[in-house]
C-alpha positions as CSV (number, residue, x, y, z in Angstrom):
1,X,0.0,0.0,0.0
2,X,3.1,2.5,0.8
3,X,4.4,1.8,-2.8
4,X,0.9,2.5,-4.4
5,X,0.4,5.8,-1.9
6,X,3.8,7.2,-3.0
7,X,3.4,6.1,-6.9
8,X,-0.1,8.0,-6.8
9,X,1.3,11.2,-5.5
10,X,4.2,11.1,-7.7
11,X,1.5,11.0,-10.6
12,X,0.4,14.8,-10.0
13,X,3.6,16.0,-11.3
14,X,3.0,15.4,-14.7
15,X,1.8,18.0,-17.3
16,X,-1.9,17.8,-17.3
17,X,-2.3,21.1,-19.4
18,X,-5.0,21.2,-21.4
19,X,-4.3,22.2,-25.3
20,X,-6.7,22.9,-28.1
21,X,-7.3,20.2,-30.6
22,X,-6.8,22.0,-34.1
23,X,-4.1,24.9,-33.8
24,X,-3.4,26.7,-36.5
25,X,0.2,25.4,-36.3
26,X,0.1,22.2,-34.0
27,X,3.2,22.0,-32.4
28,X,3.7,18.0,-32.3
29,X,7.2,18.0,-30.4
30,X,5.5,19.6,-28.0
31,X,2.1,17.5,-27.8
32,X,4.7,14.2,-28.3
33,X,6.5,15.0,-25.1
34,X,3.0,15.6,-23.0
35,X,1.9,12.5,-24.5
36,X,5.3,10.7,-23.6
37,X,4.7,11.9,-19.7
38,X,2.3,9.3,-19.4
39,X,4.2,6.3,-21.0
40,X,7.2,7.3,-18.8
41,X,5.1,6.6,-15.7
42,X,2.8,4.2,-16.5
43,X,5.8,2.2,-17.7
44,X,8.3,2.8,-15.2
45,X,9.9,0.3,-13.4
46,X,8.0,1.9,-10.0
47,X,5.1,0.2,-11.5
48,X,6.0,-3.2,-11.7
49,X,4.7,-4.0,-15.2
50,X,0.7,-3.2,-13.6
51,X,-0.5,-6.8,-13.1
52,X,-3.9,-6.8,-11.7
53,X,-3.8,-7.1,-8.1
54,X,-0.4,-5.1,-7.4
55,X,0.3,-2.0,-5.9
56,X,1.9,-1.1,-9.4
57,X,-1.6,-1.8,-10.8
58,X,-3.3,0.1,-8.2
59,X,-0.8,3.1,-8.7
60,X,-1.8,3.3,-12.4
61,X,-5.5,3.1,-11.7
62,X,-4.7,6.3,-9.3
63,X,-2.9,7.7,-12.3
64,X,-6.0,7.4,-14.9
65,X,-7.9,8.8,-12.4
66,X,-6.2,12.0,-11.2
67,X,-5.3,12.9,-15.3
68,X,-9.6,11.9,-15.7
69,X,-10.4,14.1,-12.8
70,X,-8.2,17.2,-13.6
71,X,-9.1,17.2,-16.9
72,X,-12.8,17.2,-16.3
73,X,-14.3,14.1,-17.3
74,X,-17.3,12.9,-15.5
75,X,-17.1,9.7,-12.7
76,X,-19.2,7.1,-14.7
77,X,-17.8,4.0,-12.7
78,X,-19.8,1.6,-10.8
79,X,-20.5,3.9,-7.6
80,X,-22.5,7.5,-7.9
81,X,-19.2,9.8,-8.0
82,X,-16.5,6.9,-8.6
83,X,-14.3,6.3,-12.0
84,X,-13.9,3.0,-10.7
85,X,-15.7,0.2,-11.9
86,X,-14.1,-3.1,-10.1
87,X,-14.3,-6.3,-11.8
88,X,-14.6,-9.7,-9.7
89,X,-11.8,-12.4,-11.1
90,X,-11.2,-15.5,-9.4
91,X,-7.4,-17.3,-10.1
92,X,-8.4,-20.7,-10.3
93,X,-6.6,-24.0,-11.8
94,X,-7.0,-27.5,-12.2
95,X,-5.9,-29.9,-9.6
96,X,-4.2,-32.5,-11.5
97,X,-3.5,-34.6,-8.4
98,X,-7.9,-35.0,-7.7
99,X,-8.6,-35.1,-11.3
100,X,-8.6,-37.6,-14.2
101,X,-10.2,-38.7,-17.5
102,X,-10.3,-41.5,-19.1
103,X,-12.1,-43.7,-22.7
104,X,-14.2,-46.5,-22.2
105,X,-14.9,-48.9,-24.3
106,X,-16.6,-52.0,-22.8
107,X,-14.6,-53.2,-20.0
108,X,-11.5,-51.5,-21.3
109,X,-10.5,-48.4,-19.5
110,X,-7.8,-46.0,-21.8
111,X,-6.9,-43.4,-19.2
112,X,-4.9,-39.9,-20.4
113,X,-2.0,-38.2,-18.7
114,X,-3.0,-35.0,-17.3
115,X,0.2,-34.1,-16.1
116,X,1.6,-31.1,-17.4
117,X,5.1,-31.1,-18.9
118,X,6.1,-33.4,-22.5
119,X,4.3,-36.5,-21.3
120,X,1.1,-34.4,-21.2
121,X,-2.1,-35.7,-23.3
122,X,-5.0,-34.0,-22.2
123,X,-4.8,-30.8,-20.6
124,X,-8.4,-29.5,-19.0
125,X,-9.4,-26.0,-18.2
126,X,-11.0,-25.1,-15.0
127,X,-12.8,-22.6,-16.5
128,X,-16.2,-24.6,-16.6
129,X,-19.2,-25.1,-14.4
130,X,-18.9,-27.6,-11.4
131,X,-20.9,-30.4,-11.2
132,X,-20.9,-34.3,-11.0
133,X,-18.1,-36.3,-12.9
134,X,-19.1,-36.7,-16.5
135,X,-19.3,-39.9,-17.7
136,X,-21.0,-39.0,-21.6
137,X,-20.7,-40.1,-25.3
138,X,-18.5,-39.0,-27.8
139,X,-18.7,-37.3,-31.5
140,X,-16.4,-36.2,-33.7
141,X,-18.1,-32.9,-35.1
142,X,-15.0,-32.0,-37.7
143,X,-14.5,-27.9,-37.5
144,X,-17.1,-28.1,-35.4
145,X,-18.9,-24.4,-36.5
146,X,-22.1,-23.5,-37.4
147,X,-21.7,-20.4,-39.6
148,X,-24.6,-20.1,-41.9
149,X,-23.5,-17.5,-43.9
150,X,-20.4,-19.6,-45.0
151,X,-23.0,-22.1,-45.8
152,X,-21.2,-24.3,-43.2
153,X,-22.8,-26.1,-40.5
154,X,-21.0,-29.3,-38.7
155,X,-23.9,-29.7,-36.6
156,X,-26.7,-29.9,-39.0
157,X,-28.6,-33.3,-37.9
158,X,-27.3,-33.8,-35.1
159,X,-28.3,-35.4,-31.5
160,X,-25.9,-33.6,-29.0
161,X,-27.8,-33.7,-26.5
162,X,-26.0,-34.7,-23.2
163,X,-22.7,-35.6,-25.3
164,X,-18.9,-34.3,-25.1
165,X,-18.2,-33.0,-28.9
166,X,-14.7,-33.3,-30.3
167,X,-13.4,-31.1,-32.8
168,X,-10.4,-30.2,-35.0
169,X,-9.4,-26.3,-34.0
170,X,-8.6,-25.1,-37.2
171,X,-10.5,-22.9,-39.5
172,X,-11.8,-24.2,-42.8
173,X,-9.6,-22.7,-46.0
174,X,-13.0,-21.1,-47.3
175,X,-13.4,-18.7,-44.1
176,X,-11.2,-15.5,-44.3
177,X,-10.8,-12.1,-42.3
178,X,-11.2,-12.0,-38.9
179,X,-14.5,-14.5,-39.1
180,X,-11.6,-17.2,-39.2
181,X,-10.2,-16.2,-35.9
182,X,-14.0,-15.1,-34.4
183,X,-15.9,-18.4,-35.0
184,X,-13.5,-19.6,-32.9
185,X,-13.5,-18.1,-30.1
186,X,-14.7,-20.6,-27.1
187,X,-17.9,-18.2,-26.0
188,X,-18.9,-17.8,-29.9
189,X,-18.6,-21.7,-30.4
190,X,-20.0,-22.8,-27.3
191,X,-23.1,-20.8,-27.7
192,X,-23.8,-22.7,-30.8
193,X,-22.7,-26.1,-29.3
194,X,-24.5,-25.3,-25.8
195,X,-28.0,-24.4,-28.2
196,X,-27.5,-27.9,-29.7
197,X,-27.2,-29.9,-26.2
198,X,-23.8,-30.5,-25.8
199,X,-22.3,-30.6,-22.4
200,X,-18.6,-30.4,-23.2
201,X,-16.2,-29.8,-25.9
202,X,-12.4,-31.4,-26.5
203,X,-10.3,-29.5,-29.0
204,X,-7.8,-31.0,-31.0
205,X,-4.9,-28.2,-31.4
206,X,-3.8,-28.5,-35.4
207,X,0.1,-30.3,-35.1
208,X,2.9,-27.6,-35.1
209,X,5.8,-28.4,-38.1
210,X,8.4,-30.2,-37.0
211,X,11.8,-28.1,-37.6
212,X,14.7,-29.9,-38.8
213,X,17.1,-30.3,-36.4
214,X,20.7,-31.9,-35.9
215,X,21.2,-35.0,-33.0
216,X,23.2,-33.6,-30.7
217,X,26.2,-34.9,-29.3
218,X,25.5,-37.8,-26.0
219,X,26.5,-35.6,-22.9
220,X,28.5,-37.9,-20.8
221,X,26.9,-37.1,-17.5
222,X,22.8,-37.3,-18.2
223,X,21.3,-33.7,-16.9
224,X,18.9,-34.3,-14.3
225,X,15.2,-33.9,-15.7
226,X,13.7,-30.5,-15.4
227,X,10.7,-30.3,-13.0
228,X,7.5,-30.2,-14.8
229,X,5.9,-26.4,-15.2
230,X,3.0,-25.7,-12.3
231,X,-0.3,-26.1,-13.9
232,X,-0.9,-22.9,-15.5
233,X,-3.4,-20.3,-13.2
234,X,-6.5,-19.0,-14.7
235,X,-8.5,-16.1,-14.2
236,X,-12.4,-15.9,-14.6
237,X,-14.9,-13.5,-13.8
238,X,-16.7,-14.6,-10.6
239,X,-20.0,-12.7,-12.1
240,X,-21.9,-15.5,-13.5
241,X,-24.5,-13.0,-15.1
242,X,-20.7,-12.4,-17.2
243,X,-20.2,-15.5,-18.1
244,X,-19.3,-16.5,-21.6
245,X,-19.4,-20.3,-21.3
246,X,-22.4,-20.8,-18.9
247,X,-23.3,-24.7,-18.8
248,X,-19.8,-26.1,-19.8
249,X,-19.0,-29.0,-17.5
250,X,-16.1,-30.0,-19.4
251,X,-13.1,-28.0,-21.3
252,X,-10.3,-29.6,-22.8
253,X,-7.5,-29.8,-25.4
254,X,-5.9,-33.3,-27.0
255,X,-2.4,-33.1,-27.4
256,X,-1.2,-35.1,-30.7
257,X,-0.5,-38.5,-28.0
258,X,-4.1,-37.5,-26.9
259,X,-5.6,-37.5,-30.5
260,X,-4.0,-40.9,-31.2
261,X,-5.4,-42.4,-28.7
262,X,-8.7,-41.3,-29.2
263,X,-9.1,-41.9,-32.5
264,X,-7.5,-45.3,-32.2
265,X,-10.7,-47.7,-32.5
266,X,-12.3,-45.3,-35.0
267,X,-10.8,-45.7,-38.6
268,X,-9.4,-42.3,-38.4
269,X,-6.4,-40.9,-37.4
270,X,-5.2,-37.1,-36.5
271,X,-3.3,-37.6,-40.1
272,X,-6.3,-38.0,-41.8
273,X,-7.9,-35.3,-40.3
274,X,-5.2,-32.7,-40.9
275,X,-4.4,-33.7,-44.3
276,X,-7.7,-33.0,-45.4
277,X,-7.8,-29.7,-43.5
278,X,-4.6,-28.7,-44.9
279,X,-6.6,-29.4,-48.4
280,X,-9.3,-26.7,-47.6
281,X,-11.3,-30.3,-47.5
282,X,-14.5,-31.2,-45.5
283,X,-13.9,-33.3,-42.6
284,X,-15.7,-36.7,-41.4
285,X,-18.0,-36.1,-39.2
286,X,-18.5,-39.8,-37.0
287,X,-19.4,-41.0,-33.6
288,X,-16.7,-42.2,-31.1
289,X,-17.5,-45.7,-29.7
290,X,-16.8,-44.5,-26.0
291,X,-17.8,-43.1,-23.5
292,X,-15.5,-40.0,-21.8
293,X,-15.3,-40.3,-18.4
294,X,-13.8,-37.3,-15.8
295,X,-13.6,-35.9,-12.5
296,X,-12.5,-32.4,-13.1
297,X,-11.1,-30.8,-9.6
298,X,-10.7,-26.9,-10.2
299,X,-9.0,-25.2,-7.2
300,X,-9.2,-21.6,-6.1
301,X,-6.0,-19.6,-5.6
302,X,-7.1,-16.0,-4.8
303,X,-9.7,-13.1,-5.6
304,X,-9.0,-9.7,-7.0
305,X,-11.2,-6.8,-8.1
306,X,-9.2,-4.8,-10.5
307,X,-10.8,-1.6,-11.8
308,X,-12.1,-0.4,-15.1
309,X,-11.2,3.3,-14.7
310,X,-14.2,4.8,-16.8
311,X,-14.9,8.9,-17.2
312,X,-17.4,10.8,-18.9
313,X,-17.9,13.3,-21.6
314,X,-21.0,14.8,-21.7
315,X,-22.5,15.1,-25.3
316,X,-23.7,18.7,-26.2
317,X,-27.2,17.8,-28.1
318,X,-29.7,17.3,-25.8
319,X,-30.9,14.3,-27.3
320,X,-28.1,12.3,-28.7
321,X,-25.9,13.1,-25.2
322,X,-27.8,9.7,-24.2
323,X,-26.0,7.7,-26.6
324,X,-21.8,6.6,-25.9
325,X,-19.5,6.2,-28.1
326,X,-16.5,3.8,-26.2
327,X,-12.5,5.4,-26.5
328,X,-10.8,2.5,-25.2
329,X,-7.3,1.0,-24.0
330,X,-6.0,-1.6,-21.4
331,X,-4.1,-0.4,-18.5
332,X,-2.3,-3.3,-17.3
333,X,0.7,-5.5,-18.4
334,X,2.2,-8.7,-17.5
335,X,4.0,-7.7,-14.2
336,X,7.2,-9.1,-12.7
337,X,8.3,-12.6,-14.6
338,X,10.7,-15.0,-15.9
339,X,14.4,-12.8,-16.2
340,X,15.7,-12.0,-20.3
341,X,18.7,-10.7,-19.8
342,X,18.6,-10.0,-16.4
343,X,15.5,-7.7,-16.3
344,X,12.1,-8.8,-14.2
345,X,10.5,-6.5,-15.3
346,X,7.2,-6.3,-17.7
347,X,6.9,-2.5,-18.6
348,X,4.7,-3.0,-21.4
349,X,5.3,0.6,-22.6
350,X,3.6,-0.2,-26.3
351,X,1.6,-2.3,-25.0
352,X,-0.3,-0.6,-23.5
353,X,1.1,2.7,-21.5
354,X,1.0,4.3,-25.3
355,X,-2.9,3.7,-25.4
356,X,-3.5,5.1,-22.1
357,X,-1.6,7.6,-22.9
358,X,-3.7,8.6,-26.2
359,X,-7.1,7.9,-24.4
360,X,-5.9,10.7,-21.8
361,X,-5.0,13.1,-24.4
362,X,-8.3,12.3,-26.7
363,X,-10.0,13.3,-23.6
364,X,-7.8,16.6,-23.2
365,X,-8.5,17.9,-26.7
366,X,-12.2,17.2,-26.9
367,X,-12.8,18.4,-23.2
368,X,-11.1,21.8,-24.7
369,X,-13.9,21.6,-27.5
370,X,-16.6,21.0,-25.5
371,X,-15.1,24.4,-23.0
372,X,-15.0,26.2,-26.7
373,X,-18.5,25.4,-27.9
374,X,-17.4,22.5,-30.4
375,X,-17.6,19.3,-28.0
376,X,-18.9,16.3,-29.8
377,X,-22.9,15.7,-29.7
378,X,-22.7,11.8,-28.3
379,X,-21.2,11.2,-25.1
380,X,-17.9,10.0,-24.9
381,X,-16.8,7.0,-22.8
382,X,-13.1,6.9,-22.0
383,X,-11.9,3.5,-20.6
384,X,-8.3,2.2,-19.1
385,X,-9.2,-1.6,-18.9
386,X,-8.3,-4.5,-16.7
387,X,-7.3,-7.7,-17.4
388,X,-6.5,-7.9,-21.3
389,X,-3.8,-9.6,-20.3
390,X,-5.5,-12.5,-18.3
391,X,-8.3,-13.0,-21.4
392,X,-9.6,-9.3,-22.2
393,X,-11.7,-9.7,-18.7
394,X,-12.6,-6.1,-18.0
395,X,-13.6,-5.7,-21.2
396,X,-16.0,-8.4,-21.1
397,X,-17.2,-7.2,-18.1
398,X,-17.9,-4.0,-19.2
399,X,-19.4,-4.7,-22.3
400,X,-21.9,-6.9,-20.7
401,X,-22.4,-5.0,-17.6
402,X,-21.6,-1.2,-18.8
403,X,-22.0,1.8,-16.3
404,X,-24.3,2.9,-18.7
405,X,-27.3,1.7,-20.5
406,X,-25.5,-1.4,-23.1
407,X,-28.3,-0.5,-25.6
408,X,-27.2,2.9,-25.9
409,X,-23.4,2.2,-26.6
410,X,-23.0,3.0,-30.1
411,X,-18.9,1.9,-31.0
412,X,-15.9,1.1,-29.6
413,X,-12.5,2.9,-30.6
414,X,-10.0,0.5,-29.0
415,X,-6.0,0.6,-28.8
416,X,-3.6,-2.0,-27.9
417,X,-0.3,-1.4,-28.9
418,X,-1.0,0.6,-32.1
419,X,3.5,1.2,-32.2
420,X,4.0,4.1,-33.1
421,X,7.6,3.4,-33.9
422,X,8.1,5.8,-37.3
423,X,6.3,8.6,-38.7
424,X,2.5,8.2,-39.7
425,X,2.0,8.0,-43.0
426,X,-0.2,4.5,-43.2
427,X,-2.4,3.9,-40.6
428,X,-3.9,-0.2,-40.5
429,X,-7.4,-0.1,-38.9
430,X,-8.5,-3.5,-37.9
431,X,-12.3,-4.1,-38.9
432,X,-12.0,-1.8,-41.3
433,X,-14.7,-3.6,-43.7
434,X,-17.1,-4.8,-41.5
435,X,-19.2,-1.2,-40.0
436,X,-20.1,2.1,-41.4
437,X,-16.9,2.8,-38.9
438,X,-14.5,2.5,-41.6
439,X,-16.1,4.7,-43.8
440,X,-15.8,7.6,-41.2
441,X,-11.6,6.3,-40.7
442,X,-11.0,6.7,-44.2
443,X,-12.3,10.0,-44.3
444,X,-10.3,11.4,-41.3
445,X,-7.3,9.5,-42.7
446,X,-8.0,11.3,-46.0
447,X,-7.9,14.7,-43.9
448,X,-4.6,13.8,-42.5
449,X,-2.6,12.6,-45.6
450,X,-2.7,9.6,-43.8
451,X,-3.5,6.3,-45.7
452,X,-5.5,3.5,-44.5
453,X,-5.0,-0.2,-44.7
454,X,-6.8,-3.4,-43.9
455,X,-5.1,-5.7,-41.8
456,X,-2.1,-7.2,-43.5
457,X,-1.1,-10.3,-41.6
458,X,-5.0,-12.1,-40.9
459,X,-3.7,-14.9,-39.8
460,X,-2.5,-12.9,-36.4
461,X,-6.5,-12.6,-35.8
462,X,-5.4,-8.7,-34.0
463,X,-9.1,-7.9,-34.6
464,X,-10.5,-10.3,-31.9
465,X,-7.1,-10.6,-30.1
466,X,-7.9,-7.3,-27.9
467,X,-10.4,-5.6,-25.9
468,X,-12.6,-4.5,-28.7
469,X,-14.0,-8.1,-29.4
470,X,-16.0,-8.2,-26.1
471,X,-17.4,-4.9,-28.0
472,X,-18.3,-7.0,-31.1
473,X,-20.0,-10.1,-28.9
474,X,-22.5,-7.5,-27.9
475,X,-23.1,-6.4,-31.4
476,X,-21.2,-3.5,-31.1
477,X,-19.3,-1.5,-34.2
478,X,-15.5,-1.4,-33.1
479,X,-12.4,-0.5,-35.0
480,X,-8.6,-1.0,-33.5
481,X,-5.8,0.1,-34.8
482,X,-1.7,-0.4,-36.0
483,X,1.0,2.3,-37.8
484,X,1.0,0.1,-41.0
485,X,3.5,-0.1,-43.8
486,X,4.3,-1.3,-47.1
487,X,5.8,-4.8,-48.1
488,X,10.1,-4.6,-47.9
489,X,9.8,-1.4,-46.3
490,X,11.9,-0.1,-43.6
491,X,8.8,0.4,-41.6
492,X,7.8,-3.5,-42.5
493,X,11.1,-4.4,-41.1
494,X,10.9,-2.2,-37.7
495,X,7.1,-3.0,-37.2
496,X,8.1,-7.3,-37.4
497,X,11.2,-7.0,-35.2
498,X,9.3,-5.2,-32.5
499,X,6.7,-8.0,-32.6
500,X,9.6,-10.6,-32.7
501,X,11.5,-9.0,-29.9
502,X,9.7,-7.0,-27.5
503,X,6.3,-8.2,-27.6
504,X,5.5,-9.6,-24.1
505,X,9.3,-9.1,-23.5
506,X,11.3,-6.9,-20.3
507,X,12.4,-4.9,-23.8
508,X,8.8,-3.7,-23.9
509,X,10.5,-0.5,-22.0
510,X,11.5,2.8,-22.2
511,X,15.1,2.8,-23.6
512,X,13.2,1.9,-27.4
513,X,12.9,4.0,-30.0
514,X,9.6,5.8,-30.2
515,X,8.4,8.2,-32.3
516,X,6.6,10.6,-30.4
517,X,5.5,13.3,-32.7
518,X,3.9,10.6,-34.5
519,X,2.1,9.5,-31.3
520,X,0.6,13.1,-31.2
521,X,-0.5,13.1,-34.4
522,X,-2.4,10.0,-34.2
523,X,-3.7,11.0,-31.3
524,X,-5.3,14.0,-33.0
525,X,-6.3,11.8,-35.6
526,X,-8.2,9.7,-32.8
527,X,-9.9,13.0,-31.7
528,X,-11.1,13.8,-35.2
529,X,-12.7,10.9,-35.9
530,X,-14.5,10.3,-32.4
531,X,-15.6,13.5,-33.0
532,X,-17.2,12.7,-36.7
533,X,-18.5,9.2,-35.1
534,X,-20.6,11.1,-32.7
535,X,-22.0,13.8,-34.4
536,X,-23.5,12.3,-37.1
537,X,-26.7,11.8,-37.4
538,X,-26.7,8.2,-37.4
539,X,-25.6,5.7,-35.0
540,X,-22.8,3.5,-36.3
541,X,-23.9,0.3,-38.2
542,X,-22.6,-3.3,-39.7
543,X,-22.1,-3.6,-43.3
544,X,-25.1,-6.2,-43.9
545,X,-22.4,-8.2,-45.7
546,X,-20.1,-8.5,-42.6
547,X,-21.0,-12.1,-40.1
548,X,-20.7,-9.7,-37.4
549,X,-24.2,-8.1,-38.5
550,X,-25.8,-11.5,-37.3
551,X,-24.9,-11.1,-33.7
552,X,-27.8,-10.2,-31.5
553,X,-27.6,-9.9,-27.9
């Protein structure tokens, strides 16, 4: 409590100077270094990396608030007069030692290693509803998806009810964009798989190549075997009113050993299955003559209540003031870990001090154009998440339990990350074609000389990977965003080795080169286009052509 008391205080040094948003001659050294402030002490090493549940957390939540409150925003937490709204996670994980599952056939019982470590075969998750031990039939349900739109559906004439569905987790050739990352997502497919009366689901993880690699030389003295990792904590929301996989009594994933051995008695084999899928083929779709049998034993390691720090910008029309549009970024990091190169320390100073640090100045310039007469019509909601680091939690739980009314949310402007590590002259906007949102980012981009791009590596799935896809499972419009680049550019080559060597790295700091000025001016950008968003006339909308048009909550 001392470090969080002394790391709050500290916090009211930095600039909090309000500017206006459209000089006539922006000076962006000037904005860069305001905006930098708040990297340098949301990322400091005083902080701890700002894991949920540490002082250093706690100290950044002080932060957000103190810049929220001196720049005028509105409490619009939980509480009448708070910015805090806390959000309930339990750390929970599977107790190997009491739990166990197991095939049987007859009177043969085929048992899997739930040890974690190389000899591993099934690993559960805890994060599924308790209940008795499951003892249920088996199915092999291929991609198991129903996406009608894709004219797919693996569960078309099928009896689920009361089974435990198996299926190969990897998306079918003919399902592009970020649908081939979203349908896959556990809540999305478990919605689907829960409406059809399954009870559990077992995924089959797609095999990994196999590098080629050289024997190594016989050491003459064996080294003594590495202890086996400690199962792996989970946090879940302890709201069940927030839960995305209500029902599930069973969770699991087959490791290749695992998948042999289940489809040993079948006539198919996790070769077959992957070779078709590698084809872009249809896969078999076939009963498993089984039963699965399991005690799953979760165990409870602690309960935290990290804050969403949430403030308020009132709209100026009388009427549309009641609807909010969402400017959004995660406030905490990874914490204290595993030493690279002798340094402990998480920062995360990309990812994601430099969001918090744009959400704060997005609120500075439009609170100066709301003081000047010009403030946006819509409401604005600006948000320093918890938990995107432990599964995008606060997110979720704000999007399904928002301070305000959900049905009056219109978008979600979200940044994780977005780099700004050269100047802005393309700017990637992830979900880009899917809302009338993109329409409004081309035309700010437009106003900026600044280029717009669709995502240019899909297959990273960055447009459900953050915050703003609990936005999109409420039906929400949402756009996030990354400096882009052109192929064999410098910029290309900066942007991959970042990923490559400083994502989720101690190098996440602030001895990396960062190009502020281009910071402020896509924070400015930011500003312009929440602005356009909520004052036109029209709420935001899906494209009718986009999947994400279909979800209704």
């Amino acid at each position: 409590m001392k470090l969080s008391l002394r790391l709050a205080t500290a916090a009211t040094l930095l600039p909090i100077t309000l500017s206006a948003q459209s000089p006539a001659t922006p000076d962006w050294d000037a904005r860069g270094k305001v905006w930098f402030a708040h990297v340098q002490y949301l990322a400091s090493d005083d902080l701890q990396g700002r894991r949920p549940g540490t002082p250093g957390y706690d100290a950044a939540v002080a932060y957000v608030q103190q810049q929220f409150q001196a720049i005028g925003l509105k409490p619009a937490g939980l509480a009448a007069g708070s910015y805090l709204q806390p959000v309930p996670l339990d750390q929970v994980a599977i107790d190997v030692e009491k739990s166990s599952a197991s095939l049987v056939s007859g009177t043969t019982t085929t048992p899997f290693d739930l040890s974690p470590g190389k000899s591993n075969e099934l690993t559960l998750s805890p994060h599924v509803t308790a209940g008795a031990p499951i003892n249920a039939p088996l199915v092999f349900i291929g991609y198991g998806l129903n996406l009608p739109t894709k004219h797919l559906n693996n569960l078309a004439d099928l009896d689920l009810k009361g089974k435990v569905v198996v299926f190969y987790n990897a998306p079918p050739a003919n399902i592009l964009g970020p649908l081939r990352a979203y349908s896959r997502i556990g809540g999305v497919r478990w919605k689907a798989l829960q409406a059809a009366g399954a009870i559990g689901m077992i995924a089959i993880t797609p095999p990994r190549p196999t590098p080629a690699t050289t024997p190594a030389a016989t050491p003459a003295t064996p080294a003594a075997p590495a202890a086996p990792p400690a199962p792996r904590a989970t946090y879940v929301i302890s709201d069940p009113v927030v839960d995305n996989l209500p029902g599930l009594r069973l969770s699991a994933t087959l490791s290749n050993v695992g998948a042999d051995k289940l489809f040993a008695n079948t006539g198919h084999s996790l070769a077959e299955i992957k070779a078709l899928a590698d084809e872009g083929k249809p896969l078999p779709i076939f009963p498993i003559a089984a039963t699965f049998q399991a005690t799953v034993t979760i165990k409870h390691i602690a309960h935290i209540d990290p804050p969403n720090v949430v403030g308020l910008l009132e709209g100026s029309d009388n009427k549309l003031k009641h609807e909010y549009l969402v400017i959004s970024a995660h406030l905490d990091h990874l914490g204290v870990g595993r030493a690279v190169n002798g340094d402990t320390i998480y920062n995360g100073a990309m990812d994601n001090a430099s969001g918090i640090a744009s959400v704060i100045e997005v609120a500075k310039l439009l609170t100066a154009e709301r003081a000047a007469g010009r403030g946006p019509k819509r409401s604005i909601l600006f948000i320093a998440l918890a938990g995107e680091e432990l599964g995008e939690l606060g997110s979720q739980y704000f999007a399904t339990k928002p301070t305000v009314k959900k049905s009056d949310v219109v978008a979600d402007l979200n940044m994780d990350m977005y780099l700004p590590l050269f100047p802005l002259k393309y700017l990637e906007i992830q979900g880009l074609g899917e809302s009338t949102l993109g329409n409004d980012a081309r035309a700010i981009c437009q106003l900026n000389d600044v280029e717009p791009q669709f995502d240019k590596q899909p297959d990273e799935n960055r447009f459900i990977r953050s915050d703003q896809v609990n936005f999109v499972n409420q039906g929400i419009p949402a756009l996030a965003f990354k400096f882009g680049w052109t192929p064999d550019s410098p910029e290309m080559k900066t942007f991959n080795e970042w990923v490559k060597v400083r994502y989720h790295q101690p190098s996440d700091d602030l001895q990396q080169p960062i190009d502020k000025v281009a910071a402020a001016q896509f924070t400015n950008l930011l500003s312009q286009l929440t602005t356009r968003v909520a004052n036109a006339p029209q709420r935001p909308t899906w494209y009718p052509e986009s999947f994400f048009s279909t979800i209704t909550k």
